[in-house]
C-alpha positions as CSV (number, residue, x, y, z in Angstrom):
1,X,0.0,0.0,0.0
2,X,1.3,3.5,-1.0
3,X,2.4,5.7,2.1
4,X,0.7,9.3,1.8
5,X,3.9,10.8,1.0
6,X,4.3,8.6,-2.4
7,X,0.2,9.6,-3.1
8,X,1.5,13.1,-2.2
9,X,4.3,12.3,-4.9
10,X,2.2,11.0,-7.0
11,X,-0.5,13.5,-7.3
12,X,2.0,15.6,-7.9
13,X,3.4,13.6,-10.8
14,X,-0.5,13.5,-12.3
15,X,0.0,17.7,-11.9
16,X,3.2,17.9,-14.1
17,X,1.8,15.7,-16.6
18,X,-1.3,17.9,-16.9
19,X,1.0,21.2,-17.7
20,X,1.5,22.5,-13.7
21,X,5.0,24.6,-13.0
22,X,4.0,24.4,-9.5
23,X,4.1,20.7,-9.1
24,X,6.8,20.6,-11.3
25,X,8.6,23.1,-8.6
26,X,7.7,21.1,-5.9
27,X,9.3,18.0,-7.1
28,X,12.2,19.3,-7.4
29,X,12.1,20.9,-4.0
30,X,11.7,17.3,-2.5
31,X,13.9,15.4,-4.9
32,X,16.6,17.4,-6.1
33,X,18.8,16.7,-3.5
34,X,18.6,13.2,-3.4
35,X,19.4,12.9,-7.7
36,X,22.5,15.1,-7.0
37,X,24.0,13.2,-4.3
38,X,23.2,10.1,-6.2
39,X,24.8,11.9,-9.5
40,X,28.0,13.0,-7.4
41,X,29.0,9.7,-6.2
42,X,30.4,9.0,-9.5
43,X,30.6,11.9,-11.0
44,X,32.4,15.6,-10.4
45,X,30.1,18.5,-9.1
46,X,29.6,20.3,-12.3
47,X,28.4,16.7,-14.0
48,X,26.2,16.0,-11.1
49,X,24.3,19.4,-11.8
50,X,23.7,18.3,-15.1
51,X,22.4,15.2,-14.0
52,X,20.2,17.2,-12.0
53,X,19.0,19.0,-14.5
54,X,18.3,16.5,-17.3
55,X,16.0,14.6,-14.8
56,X,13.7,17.1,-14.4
57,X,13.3,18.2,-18.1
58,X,12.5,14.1,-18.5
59,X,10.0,14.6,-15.9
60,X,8.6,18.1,-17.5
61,X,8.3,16.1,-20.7
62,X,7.2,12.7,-19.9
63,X,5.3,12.6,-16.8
64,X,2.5,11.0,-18.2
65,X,4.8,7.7,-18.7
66,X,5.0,6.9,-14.4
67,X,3.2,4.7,-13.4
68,X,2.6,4.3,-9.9
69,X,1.5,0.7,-10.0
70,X,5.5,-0.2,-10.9
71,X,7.0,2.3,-7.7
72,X,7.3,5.3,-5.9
73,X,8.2,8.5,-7.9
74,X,11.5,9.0,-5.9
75,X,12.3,5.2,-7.7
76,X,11.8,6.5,-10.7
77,X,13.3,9.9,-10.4
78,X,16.5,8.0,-9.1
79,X,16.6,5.2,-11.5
80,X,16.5,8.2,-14.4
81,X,19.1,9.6,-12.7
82,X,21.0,6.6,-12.5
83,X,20.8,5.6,-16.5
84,X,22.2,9.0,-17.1
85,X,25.5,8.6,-14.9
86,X,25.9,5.4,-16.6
87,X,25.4,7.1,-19.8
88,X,28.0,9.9,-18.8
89,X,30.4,7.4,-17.5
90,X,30.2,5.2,-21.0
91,X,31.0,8.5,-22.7
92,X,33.7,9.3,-20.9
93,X,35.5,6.4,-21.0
94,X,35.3,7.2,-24.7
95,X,36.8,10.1,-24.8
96,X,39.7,11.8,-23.1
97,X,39.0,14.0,-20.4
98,X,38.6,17.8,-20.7
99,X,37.5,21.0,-19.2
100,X,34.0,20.8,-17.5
101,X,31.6,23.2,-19.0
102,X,31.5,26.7,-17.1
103,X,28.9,27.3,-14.8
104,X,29.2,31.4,-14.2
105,X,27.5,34.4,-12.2
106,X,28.4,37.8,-14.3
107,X,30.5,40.2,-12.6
108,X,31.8,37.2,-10.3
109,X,35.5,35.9,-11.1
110,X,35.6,32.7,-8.6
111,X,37.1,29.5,-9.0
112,X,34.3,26.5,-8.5
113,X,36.9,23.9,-9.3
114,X,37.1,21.7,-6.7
115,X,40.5,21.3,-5.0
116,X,42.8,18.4,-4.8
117,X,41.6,16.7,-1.6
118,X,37.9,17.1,-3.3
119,X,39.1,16.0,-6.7
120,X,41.3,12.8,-5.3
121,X,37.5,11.5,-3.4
122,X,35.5,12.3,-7.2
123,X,38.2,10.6,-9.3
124,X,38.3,7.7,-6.4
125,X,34.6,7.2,-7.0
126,X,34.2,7.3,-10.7
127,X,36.9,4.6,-10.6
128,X,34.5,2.5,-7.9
129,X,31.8,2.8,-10.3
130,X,34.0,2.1,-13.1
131,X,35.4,-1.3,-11.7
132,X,31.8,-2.3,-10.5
133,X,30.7,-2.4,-14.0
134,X,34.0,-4.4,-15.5
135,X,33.2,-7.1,-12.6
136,X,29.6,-8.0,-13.8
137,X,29.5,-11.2,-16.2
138,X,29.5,-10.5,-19.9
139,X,26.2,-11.4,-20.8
140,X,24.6,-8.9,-17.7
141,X,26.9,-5.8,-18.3
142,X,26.1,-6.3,-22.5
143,X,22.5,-5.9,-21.7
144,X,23.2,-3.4,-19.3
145,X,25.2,-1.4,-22.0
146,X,22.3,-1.9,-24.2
147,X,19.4,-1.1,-22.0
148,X,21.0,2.2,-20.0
149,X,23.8,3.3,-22.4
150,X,22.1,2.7,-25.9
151,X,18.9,3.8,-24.4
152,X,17.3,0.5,-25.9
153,X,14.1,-0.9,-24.7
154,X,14.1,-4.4,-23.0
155,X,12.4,-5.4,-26.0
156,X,14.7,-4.1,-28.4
157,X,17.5,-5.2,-26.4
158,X,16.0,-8.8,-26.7
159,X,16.2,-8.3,-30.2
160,X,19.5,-7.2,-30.6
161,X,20.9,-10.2,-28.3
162,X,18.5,-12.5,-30.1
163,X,17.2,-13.7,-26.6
164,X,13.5,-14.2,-25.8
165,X,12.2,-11.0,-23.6
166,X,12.3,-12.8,-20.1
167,X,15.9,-14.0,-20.4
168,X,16.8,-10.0,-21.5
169,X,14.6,-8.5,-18.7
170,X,16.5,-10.9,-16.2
171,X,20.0,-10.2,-17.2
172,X,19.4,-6.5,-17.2
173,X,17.9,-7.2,-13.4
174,X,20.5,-9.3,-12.7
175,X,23.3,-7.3,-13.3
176,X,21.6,-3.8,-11.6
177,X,21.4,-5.8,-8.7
178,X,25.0,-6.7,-8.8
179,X,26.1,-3.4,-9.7
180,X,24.1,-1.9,-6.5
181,X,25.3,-4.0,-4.1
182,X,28.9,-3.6,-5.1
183,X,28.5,-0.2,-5.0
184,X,26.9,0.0,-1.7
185,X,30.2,-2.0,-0.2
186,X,32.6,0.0,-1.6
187,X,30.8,3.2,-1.2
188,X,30.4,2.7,1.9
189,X,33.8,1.8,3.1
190,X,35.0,5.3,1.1
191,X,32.3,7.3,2.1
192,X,34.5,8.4,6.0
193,X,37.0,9.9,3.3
194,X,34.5,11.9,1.5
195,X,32.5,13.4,4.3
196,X,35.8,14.1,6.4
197,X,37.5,15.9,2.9
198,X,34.0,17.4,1.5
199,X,32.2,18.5,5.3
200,X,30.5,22.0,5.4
201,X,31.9,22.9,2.2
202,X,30.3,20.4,-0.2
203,X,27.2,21.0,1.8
204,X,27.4,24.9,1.4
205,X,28.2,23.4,-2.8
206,X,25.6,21.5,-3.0
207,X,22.7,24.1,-1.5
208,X,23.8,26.8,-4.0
209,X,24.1,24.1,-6.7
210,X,20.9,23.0,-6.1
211,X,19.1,26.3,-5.7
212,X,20.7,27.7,-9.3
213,X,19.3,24.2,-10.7
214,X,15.9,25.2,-9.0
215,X,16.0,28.9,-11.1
216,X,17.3,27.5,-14.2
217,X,14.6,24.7,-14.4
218,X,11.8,27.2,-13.7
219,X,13.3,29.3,-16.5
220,X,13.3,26.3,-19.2
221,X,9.9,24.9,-18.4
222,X,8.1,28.5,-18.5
223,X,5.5,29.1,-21.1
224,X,6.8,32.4,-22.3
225,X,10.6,31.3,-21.9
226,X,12.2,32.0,-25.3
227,X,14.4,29.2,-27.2
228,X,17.0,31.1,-29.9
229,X,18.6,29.3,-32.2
230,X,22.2,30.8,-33.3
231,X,23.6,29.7,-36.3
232,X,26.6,28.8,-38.4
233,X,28.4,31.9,-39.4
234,X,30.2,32.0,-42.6
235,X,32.5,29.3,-43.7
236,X,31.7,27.7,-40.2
237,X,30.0,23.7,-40.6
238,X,26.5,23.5,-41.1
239,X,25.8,21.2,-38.2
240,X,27.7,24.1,-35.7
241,X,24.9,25.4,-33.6
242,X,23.8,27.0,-30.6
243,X,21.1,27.5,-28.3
244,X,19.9,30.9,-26.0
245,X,17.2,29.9,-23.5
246,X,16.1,33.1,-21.5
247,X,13.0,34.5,-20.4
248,X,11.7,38.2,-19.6
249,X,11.9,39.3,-15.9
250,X,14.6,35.9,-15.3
251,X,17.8,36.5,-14.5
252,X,19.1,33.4,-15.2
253,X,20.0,32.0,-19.2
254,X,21.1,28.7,-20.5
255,X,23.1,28.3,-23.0
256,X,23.8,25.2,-25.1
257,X,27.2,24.5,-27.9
258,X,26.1,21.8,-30.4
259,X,28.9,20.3,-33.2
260,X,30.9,23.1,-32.3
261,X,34.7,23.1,-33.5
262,X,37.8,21.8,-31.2
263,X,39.4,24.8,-30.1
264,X,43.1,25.4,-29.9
265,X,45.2,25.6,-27.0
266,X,44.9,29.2,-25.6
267,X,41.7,30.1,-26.5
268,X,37.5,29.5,-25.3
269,X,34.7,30.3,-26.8
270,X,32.6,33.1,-25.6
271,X,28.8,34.1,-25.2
272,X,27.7,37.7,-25.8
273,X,24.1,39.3,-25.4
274,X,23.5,42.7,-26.7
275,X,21.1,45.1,-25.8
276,X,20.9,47.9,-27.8
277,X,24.4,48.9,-28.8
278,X,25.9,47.3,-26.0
279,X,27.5,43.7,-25.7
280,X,27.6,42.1,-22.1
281,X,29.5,38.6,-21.9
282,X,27.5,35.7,-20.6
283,X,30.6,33.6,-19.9
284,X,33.2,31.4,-21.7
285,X,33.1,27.5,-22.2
286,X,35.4,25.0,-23.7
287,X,33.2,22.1,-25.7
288,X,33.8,18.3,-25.0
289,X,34.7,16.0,-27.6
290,X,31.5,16.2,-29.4
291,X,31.7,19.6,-29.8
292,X,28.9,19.8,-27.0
293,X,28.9,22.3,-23.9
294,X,26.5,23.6,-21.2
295,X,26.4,27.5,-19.5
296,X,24.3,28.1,-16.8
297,X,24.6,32.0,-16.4
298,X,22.8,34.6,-13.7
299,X,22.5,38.1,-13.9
300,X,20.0,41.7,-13.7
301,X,20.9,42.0,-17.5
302,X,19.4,38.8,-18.7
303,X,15.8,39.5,-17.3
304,X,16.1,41.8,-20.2
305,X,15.5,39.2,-23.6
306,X,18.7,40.1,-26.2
307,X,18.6,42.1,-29.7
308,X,21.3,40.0,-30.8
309,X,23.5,37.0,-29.4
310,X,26.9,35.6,-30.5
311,X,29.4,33.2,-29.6
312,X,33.3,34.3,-30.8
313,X,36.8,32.4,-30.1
314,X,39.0,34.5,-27.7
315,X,41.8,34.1,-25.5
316,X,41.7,31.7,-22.8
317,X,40.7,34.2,-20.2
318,X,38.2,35.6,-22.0
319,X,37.8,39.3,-23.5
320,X,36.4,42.8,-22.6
321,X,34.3,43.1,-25.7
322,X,33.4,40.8,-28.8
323,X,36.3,39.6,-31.0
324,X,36.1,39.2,-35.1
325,X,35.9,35.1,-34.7
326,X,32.3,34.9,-34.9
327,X,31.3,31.4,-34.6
328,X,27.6,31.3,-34.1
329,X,25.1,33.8,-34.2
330,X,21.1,34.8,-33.6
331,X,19.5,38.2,-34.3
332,X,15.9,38.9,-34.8
């Protein structure tokens, strides 16, 4: 039988599904703090906000898909967050590692990075995770790969493995269960590092991490938030885009690089909003592999929707005004 507080979660899910900020808002009050320490576990702090992040846009657009009759809404907010750490930590042992995306307040120049006592606990757990997954049995972790990295249904992953639909759905069960209670022992014996390393100031992190999330998601989901398209400039590839998501009276903008060009060493790209004839930077970012990146930005002047916004190539430290480089661009 459900406890009131899953019927409270639930009714709340219903509320989403039918279109309500306000439930939307209140889910992520009671949840968002859970996802992110699950996210951070095996993943660095700006990754973990991410995590974040995505889970709630998944919930924005497909609420109508939980079903209460399968678990509790904090299940299957968790297990969302769950297939996309395995999806970040299949694509990162992919690629090589690089800068984290920025993560900026105008007018602010702080470092965020973690430091090395905080970076030795997030690279110790991504390895955890890392050798939990190489331990499973090769038929489990290959329909795990399928299932929470290839974003396969068990269906389709049945087909792929050309295995009837039980023996998939087991194997995928199987090796979660494995994976979890690996996890849980290793975790656990690591975790006295990690609080004695991370106390008060991961917490401190975490609340303002959390309650820039909370501004940002409100932003995206809004009915009158704007979502600008800058593209290619001249004799840049086709595919290179950007996106501006801002809305009137918000002071908060995201910003997203798509197929964006490897930079050289020495240089970032960045983000400029003008209004009127003047140009204000939104921050700087350095793209992963894919050409992909993510800028959460906060600041009086974006409550104020652009005439024009551009992305250029500069230094690495970034520049006082826009340079020649144009890389991507949107104006009305």
């Amino acid at each position: 039988m459900l406890s009131s507080q899953d019927r409270s979660d639930a009714d709340l899910m219903r509320r989403v599904a039918g279109g309500s900020e306000s439930a939307l808002d209140a889910l992520h009050g009671r949840f968002a703090r859970p996802v992110f320490a699950l996210a951070v576990q095996a993943l660095d702090r700006a990754a973990a906000e991410d995590i974040v992040q995505d889970v709630f846009l998944v919930v924005w657009r497909k609420a109508d898909r939980f079903d209460p009759e399968r678990g509790t809404v904090r299940s299957w907010l968790l297990q969302i967050a769950h297939n996309r750490v395995l999806n970040e930590l299949r694509r990162r042992s992919r690629q090589p590692e690089l800068e984290p995306d920025g993560d900026v307040r105008l007018g602010e120049i702080e470092s965020r990075d973690p430091g090395p006592a905080e970076r030795v606990v997030e690279q110790r757990r991504r390895e955890l995770v890392t050798e939990a997954l190489g331990e499973l049995p090769d038929p489990q972790r290959e329909a795990l790969d399928l299932a929470y990295f290839d974003d396969l249904t068990h269906q389709q992953v049945a087909t792929r493995l050309d295995l009837p639909l039980g023996t998939a759905k087991t194997r995928i069960r199987t090796g979660l269960q494995k994976l979890r209670s690996t996890l849980l022992l290793r975790v656990a014996s690591f975790a006295a590092l990690g609080l004695l390393l991370a106390l008060g100031l991961r917490s401190w992190r975490m609340d303002s991490t959390i309650a820039r999330q909370d501004r940002a998601l409100s932003m995206l989901t809004a009915s009158d938030s704007v979502n600008l398209r800058l593209g290619p400039a001249p004799g840049i590839p086709e595919a290179t885009h950007a996106r501006y998501r801002g809305r009137a009276g918000s002071e908060t903008a995201v910003v997203t690089l798509s197929s964006f060009p490897s930079l050289a060493s020495g240089e970032t790209y960045q983000v400029w909003v003008r209004h009127g004839a003047a140009w204000t930077s939104v921050g700087t970012m350095r793209p992963d592999a894919a050409g992909s990146a993510r800028l959460v930005a906060e600041a009086p002047v974006l409550a104020t929707l652009p005439d024009a916004v551009t992305v250029t190539i500069e230094p690495a430290g970034g520049s006082a005004t826009p340079g020649s480089r144009v890389v991507a661009a949107w104006t009305p």
